[in-house]
mmCIF file of the N, C-alpha and C atoms, coordinates in Angstrom:
data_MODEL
# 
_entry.id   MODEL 
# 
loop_
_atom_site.group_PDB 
_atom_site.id 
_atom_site.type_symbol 
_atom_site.label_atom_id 
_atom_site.label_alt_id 
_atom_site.label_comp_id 
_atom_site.label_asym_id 
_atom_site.label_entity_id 
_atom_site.label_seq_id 
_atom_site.pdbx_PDB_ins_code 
_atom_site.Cartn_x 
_atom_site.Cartn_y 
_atom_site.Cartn_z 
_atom_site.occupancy 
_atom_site.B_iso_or_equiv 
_atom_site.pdbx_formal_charge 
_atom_site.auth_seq_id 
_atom_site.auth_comp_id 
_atom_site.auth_asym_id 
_atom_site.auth_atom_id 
_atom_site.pdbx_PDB_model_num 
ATOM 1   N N  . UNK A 1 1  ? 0.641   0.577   3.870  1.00 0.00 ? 1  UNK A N  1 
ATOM 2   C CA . UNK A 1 1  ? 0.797   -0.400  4.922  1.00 0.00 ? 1  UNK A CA 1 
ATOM 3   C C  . UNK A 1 1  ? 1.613   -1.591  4.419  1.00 0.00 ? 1  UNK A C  1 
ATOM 4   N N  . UNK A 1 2  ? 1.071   -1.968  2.967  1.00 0.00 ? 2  UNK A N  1 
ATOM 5   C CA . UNK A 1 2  ? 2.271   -3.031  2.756  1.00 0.00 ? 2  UNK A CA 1 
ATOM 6   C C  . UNK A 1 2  ? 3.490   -2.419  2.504  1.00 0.00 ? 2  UNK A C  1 
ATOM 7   N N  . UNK A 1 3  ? 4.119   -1.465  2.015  1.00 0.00 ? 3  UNK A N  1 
ATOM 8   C CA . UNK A 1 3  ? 5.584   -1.486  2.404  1.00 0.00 ? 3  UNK A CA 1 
ATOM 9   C C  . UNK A 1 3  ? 6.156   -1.310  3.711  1.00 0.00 ? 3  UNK A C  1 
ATOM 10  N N  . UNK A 1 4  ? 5.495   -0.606  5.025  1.00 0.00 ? 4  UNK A N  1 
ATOM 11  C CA . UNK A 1 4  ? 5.419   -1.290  5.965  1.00 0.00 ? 4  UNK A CA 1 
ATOM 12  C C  . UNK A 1 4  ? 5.701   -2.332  6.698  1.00 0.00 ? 4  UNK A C  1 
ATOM 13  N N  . UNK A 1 5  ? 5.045   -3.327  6.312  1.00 0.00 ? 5  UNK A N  1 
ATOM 14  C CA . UNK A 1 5  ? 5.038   -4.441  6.617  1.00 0.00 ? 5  UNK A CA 1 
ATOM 15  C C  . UNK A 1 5  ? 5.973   -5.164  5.767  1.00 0.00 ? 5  UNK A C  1 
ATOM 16  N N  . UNK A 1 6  ? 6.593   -4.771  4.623  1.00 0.00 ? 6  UNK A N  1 
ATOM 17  C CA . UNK A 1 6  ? 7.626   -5.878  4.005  1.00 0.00 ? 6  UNK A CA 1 
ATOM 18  C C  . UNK A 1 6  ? 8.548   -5.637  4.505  1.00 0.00 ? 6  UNK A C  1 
ATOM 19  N N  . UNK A 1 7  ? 9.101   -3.990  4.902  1.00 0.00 ? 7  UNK A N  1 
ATOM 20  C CA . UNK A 1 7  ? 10.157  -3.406  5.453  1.00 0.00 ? 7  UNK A CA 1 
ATOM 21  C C  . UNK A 1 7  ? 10.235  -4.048  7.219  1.00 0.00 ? 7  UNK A C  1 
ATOM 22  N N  . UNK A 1 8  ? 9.359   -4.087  7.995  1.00 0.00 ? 8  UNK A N  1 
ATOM 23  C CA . UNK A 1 8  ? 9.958   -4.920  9.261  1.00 0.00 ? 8  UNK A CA 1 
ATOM 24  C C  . UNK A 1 8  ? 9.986   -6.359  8.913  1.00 0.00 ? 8  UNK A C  1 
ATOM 25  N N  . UNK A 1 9  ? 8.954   -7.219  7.984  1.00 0.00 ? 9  UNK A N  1 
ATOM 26  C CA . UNK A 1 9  ? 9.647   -8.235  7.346  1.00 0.00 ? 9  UNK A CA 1 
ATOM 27  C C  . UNK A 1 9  ? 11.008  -8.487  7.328  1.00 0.00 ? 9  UNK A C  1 
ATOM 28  N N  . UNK A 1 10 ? 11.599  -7.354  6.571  1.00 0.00 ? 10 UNK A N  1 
ATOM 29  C CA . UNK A 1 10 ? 12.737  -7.338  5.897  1.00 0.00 ? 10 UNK A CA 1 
ATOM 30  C C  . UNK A 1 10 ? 13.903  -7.410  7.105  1.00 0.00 ? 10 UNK A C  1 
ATOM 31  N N  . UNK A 1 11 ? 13.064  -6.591  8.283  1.00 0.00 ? 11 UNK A N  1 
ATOM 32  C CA . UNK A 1 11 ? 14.208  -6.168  9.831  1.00 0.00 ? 11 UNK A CA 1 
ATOM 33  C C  . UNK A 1 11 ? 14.601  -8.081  10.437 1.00 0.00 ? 11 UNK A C  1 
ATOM 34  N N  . UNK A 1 12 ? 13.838  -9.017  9.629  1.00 0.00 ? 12 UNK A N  1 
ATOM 35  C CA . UNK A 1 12 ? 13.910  -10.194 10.591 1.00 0.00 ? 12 UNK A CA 1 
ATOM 36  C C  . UNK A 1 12 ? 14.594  -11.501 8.911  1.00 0.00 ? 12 UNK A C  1 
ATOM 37  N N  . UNK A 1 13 ? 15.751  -10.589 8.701  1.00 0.00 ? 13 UNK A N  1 
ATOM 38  C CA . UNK A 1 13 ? 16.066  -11.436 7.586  1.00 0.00 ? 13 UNK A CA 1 
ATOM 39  C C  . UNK A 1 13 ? 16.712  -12.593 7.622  1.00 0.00 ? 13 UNK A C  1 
ATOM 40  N N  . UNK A 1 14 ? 16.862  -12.647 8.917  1.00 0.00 ? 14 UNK A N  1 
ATOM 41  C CA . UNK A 1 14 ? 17.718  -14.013 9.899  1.00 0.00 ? 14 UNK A CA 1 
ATOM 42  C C  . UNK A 1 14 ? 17.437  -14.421 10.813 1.00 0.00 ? 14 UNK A C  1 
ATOM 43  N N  . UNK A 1 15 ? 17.693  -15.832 11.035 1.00 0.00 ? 15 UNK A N  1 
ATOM 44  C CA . UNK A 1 15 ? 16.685  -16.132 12.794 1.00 0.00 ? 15 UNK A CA 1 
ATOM 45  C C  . UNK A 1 15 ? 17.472  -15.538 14.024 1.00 0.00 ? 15 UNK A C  1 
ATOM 46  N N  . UNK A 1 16 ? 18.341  -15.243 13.704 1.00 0.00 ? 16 UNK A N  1 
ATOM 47  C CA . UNK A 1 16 ? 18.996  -14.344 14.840 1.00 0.00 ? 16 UNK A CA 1 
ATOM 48  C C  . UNK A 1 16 ? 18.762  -12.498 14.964 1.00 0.00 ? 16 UNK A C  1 
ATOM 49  N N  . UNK A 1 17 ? 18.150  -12.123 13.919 1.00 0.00 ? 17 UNK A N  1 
ATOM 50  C CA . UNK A 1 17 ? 17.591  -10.662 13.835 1.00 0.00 ? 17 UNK A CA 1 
ATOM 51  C C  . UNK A 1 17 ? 16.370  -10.422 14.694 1.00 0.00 ? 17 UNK A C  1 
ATOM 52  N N  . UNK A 1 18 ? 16.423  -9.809  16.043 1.00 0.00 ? 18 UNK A N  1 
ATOM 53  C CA . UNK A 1 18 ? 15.416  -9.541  16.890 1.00 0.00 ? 18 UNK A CA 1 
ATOM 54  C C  . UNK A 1 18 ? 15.254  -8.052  16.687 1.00 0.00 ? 18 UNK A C  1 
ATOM 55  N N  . UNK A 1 19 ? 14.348  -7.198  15.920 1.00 0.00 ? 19 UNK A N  1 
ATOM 56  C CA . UNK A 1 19 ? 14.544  -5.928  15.919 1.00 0.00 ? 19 UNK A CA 1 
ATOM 57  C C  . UNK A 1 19 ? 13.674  -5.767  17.157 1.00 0.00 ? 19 UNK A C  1 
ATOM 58  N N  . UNK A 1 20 ? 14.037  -4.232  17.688 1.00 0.00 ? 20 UNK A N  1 
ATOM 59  C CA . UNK A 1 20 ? 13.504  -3.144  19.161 1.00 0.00 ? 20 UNK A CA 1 
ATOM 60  C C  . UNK A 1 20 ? 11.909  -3.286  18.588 1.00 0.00 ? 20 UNK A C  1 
ATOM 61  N N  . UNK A 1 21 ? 10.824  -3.100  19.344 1.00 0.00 ? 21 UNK A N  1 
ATOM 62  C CA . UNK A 1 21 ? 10.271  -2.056  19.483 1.00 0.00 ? 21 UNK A CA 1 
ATOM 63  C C  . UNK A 1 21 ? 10.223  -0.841  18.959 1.00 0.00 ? 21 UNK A C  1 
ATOM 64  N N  . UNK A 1 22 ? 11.014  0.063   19.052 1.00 0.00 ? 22 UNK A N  1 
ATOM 65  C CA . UNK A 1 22 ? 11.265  1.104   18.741 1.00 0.00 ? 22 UNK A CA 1 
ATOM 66  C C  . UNK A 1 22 ? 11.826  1.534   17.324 1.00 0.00 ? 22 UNK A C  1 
ATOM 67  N N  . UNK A 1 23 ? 12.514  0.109   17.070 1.00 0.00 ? 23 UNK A N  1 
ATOM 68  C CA . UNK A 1 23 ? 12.701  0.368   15.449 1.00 0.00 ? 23 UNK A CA 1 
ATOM 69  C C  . UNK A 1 23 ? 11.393  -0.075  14.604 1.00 0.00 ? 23 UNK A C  1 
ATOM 70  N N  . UNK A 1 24 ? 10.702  -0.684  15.255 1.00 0.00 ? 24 UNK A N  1 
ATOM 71  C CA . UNK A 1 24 ? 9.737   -1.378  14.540 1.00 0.00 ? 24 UNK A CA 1 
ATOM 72  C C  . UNK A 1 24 ? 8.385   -0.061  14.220 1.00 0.00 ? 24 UNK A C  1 
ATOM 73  N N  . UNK A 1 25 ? 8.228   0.886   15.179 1.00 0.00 ? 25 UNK A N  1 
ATOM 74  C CA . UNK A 1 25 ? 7.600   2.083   15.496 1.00 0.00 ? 25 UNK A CA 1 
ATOM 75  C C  . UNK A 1 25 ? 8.212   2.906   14.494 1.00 0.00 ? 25 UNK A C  1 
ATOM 76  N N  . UNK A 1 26 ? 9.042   3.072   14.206 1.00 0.00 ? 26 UNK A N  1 
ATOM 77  C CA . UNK A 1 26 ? 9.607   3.829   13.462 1.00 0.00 ? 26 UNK A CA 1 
ATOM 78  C C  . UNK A 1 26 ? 9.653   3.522   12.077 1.00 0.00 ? 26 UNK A C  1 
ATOM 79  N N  . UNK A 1 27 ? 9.778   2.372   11.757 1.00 0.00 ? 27 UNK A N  1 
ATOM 80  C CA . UNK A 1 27 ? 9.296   1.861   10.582 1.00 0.00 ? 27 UNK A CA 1 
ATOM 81  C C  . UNK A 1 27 ? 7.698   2.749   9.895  1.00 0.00 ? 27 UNK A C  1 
ATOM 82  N N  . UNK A 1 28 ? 6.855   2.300   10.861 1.00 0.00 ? 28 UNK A N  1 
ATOM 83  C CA . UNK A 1 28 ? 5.639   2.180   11.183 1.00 0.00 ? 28 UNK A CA 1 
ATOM 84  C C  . UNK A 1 28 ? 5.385   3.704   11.067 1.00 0.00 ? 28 UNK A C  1 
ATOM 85  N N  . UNK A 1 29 ? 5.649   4.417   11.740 1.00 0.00 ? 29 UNK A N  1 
ATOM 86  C CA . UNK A 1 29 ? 5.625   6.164   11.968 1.00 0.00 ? 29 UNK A CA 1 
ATOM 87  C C  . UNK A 1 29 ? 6.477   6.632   10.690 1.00 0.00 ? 29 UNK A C  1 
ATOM 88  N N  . UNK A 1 30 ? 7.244   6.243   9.910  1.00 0.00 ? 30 UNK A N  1 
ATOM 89  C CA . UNK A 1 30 ? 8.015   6.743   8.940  1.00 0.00 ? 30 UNK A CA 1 
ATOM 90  C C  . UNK A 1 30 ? 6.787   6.690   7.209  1.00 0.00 ? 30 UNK A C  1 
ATOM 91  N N  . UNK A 1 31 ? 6.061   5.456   7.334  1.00 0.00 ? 31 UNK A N  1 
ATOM 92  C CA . UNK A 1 31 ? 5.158   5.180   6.442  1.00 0.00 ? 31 UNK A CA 1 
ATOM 93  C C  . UNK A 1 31 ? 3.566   6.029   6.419  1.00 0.00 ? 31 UNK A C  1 
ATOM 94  N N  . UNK A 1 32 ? 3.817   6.421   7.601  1.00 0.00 ? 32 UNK A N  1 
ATOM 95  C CA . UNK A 1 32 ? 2.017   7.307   8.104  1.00 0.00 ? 32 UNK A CA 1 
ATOM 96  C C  . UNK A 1 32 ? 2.023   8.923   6.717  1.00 0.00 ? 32 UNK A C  1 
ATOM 97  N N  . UNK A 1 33 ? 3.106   9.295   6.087  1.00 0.00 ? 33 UNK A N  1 
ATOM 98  C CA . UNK A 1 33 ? 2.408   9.601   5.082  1.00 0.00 ? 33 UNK A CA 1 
ATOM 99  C C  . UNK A 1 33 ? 2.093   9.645   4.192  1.00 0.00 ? 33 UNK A C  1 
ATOM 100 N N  . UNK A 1 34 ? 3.145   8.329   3.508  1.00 0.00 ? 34 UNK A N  1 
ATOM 101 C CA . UNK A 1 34 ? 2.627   7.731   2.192  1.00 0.00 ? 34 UNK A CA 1 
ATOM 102 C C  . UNK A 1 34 ? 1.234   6.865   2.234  1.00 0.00 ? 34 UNK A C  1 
ATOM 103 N N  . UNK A 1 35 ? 0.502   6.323   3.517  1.00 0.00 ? 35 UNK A N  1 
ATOM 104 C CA . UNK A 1 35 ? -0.594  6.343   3.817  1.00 0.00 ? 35 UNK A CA 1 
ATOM 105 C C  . UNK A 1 35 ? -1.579  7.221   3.520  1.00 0.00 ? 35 UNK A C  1 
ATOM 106 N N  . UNK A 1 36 ? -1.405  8.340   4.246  1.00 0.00 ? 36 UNK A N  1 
ATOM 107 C CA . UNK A 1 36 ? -2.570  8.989   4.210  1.00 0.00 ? 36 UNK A CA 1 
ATOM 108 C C  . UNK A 1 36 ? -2.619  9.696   2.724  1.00 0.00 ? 36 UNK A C  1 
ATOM 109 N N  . UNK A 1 37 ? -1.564  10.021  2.017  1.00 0.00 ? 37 UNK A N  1 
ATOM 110 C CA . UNK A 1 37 ? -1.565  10.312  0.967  1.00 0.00 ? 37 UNK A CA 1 
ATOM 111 C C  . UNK A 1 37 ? -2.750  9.558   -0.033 1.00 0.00 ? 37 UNK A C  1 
ATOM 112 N N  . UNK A 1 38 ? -2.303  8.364   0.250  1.00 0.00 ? 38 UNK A N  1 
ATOM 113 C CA . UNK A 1 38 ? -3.108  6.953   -0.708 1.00 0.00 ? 38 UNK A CA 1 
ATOM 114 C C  . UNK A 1 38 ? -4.322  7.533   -0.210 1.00 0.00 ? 38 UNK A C  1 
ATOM 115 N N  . UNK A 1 39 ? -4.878  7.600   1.127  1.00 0.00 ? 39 UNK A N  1 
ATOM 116 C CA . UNK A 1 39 ? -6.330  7.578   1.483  1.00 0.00 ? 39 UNK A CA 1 
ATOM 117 C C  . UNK A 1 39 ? -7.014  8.997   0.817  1.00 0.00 ? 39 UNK A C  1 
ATOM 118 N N  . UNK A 1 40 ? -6.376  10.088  1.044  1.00 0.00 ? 40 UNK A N  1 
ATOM 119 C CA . UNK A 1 40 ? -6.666  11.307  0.604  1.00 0.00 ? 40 UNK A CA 1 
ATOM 120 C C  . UNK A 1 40 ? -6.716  11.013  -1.172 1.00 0.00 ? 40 UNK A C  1 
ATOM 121 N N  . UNK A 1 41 ? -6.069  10.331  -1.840 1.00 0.00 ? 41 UNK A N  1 
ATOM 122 C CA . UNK A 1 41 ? -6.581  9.743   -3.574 1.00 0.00 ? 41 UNK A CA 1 
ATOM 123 C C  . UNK A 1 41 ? -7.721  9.349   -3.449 1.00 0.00 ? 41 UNK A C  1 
ATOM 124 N N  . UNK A 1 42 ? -8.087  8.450   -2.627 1.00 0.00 ? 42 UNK A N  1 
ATOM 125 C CA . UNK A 1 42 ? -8.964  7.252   -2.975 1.00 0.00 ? 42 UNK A CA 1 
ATOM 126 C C  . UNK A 1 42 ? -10.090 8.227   -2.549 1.00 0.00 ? 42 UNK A C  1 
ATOM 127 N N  . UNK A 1 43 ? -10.159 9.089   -1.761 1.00 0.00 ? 43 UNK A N  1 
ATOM 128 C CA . UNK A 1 43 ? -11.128 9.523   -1.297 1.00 0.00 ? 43 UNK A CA 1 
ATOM 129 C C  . UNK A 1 43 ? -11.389 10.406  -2.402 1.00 0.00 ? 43 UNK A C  1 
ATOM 130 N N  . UNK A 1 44 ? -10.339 11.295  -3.159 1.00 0.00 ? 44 UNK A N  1 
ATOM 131 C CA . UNK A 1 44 ? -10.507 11.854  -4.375 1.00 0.00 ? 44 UNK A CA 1 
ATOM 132 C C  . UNK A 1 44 ? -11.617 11.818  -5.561 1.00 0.00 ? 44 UNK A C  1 
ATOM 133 N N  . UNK A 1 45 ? -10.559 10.198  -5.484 1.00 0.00 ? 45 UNK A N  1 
ATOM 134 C CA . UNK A 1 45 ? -11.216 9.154   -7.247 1.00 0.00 ? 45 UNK A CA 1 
ATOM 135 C C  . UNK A 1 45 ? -12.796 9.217   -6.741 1.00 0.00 ? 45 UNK A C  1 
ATOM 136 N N  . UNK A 1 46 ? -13.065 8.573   -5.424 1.00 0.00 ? 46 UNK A N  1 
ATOM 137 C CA . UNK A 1 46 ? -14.699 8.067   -5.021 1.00 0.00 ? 46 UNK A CA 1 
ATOM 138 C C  . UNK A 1 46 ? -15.936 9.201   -4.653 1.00 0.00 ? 46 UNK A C  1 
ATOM 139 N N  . UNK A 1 47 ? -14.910 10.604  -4.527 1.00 0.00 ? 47 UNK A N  1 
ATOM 140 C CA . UNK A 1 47 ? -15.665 12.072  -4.081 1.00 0.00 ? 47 UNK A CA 1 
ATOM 141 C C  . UNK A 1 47 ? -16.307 12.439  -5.496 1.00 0.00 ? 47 UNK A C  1 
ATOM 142 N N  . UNK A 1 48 ? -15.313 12.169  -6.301 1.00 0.00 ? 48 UNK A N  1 
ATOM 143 C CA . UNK A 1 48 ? -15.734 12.764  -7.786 1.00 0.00 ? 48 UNK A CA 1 
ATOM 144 C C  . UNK A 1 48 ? -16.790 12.469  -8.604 1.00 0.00 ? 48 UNK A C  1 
ATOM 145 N N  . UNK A 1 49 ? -16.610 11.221  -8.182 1.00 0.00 ? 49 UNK A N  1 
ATOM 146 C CA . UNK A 1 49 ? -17.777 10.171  -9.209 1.00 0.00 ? 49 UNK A CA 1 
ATOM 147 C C  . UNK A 1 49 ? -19.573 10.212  -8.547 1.00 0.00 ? 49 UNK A C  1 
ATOM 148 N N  . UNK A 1 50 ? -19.554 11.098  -7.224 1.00 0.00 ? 50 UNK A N  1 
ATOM 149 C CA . UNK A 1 50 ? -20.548 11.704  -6.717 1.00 0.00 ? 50 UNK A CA 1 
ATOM 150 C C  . UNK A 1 50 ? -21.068 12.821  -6.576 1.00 0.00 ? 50 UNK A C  1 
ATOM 151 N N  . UNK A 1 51 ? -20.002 13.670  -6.258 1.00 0.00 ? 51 UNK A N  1 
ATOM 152 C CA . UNK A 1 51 ? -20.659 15.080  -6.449 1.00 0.00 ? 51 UNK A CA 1 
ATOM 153 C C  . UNK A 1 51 ? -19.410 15.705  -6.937 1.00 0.00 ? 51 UNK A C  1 
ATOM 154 N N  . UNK A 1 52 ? -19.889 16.242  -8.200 1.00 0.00 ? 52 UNK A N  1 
ATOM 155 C CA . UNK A 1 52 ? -18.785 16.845  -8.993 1.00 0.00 ? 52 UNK A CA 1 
ATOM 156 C C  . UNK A 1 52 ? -17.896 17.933  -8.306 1.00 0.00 ? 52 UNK A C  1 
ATOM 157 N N  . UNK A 1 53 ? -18.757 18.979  -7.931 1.00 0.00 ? 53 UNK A N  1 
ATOM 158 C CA . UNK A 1 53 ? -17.930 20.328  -6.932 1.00 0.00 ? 53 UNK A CA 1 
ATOM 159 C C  . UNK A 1 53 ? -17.665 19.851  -5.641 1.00 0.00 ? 53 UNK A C  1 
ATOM 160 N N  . UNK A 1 54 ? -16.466 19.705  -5.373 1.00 0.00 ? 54 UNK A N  1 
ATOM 161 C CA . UNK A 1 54 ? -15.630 19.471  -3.939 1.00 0.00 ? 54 UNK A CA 1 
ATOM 162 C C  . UNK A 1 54 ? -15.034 20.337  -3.685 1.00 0.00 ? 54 UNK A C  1 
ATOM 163 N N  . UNK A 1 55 ? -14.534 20.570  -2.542 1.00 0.00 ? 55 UNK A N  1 
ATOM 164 C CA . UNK A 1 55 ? -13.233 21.370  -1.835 1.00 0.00 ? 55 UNK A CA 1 
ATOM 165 C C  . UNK A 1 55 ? -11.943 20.753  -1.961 1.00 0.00 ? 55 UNK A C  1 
ATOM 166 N N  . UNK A 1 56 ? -10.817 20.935  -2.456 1.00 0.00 ? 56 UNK A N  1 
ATOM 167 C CA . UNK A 1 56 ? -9.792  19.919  -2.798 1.00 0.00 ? 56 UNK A CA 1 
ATOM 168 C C  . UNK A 1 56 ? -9.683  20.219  -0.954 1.00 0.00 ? 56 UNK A C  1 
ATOM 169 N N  . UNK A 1 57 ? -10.128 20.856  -0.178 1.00 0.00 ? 57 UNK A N  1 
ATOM 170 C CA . UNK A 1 57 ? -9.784  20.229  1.303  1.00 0.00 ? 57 UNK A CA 1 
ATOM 171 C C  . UNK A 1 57 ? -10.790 18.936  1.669  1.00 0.00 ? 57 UNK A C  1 
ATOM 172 N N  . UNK A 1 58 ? -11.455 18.713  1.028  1.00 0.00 ? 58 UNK A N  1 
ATOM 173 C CA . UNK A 1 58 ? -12.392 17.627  1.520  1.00 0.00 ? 58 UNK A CA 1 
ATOM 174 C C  . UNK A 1 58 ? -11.703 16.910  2.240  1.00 0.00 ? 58 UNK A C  1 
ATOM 175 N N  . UNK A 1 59 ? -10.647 16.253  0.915  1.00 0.00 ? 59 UNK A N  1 
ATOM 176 C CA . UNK A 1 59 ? -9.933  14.977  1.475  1.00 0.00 ? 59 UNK A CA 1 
ATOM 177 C C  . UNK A 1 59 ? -9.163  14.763  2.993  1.00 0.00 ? 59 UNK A C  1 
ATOM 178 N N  . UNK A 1 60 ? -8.685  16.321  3.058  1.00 0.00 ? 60 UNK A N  1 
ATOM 179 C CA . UNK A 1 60 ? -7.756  16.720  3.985  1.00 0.00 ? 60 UNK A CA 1 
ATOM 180 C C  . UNK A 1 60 ? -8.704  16.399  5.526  1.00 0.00 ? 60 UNK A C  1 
ATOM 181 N N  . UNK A 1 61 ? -9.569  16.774  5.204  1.00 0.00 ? 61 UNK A N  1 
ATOM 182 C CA . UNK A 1 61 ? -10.649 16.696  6.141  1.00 0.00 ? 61 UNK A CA 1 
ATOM 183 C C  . UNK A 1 61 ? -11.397 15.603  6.534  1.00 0.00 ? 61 UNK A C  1 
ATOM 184 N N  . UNK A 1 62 ? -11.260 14.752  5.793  1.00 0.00 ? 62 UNK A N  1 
ATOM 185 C CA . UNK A 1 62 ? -11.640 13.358  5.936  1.00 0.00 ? 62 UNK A CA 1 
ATOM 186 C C  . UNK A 1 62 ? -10.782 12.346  6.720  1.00 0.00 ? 62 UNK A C  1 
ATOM 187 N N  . UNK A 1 63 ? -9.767  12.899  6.160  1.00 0.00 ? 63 UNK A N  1 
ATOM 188 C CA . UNK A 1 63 ? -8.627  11.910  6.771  1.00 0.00 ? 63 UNK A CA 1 
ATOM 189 C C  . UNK A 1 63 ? -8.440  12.510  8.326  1.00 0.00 ? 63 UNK A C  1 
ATOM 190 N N  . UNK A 1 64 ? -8.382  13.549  8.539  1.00 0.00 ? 64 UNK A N  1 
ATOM 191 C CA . UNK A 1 64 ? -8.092  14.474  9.662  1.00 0.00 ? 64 UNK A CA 1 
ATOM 192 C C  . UNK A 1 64 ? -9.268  13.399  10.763 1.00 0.00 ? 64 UNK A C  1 
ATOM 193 N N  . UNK A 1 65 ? -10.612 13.854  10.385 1.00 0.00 ? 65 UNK A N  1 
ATOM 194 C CA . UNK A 1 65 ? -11.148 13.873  11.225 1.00 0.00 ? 65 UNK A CA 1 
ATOM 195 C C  . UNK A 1 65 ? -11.305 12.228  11.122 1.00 0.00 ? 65 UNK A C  1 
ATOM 196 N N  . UNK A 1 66 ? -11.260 11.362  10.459 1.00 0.00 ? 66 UNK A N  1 
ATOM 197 C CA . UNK A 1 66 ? -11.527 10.088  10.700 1.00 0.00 ? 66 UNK A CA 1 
ATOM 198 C C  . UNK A 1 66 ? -10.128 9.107   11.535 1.00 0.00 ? 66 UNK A C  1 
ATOM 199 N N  . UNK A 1 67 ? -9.023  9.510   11.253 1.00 0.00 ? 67 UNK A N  1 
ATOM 200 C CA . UNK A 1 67 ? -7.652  9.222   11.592 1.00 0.00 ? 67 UNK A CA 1 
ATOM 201 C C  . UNK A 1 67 ? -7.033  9.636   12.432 1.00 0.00 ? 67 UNK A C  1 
ATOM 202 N N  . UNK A 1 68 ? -7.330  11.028  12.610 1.00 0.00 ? 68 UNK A N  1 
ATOM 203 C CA . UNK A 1 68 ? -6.130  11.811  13.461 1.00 0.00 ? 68 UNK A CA 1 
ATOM 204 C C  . UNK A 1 68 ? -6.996  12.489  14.885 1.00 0.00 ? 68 UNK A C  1 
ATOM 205 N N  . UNK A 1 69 ? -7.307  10.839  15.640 1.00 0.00 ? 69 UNK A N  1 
ATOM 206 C CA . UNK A 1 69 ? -7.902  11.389  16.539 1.00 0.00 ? 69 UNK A CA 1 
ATOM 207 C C  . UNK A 1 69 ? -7.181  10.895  18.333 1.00 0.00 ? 69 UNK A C  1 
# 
């Protein structure tokens, strides 16, 4: 999310830079899977340190069903 957010930052590098909507979405939609990537780690690192045997789909499944609704 923060590169995200530095990158439409970045769309308003002048007071005359009004970016769309639509570029701003796209920004936004271009970052959704270096996101979920991060979340599917973290969920990794914090799965492990509880119950040793997982499904490496856990994560997949976590994110799915908590996110992609």
């Amino acid at each position: 999310m923060q590169n995200a957010i530095k990158e439409i930052v970045d769309l308003w590098s002048s007071p005359g830079d009004d970016p769309s909507y639509t570029k701003i979405l796209e920004v936004l939609k271009k970052h959704i899977p270096e996101e979920k990537q991060q979340i599917i780690e973290a969920y990794h690192k914090g799965y492990q340190h509880y119950k040793p045997c997982y499904r490496i789909n856990d994560a997949h499944d976590y994110y799915n069903e908590t996110f992609e609704q």
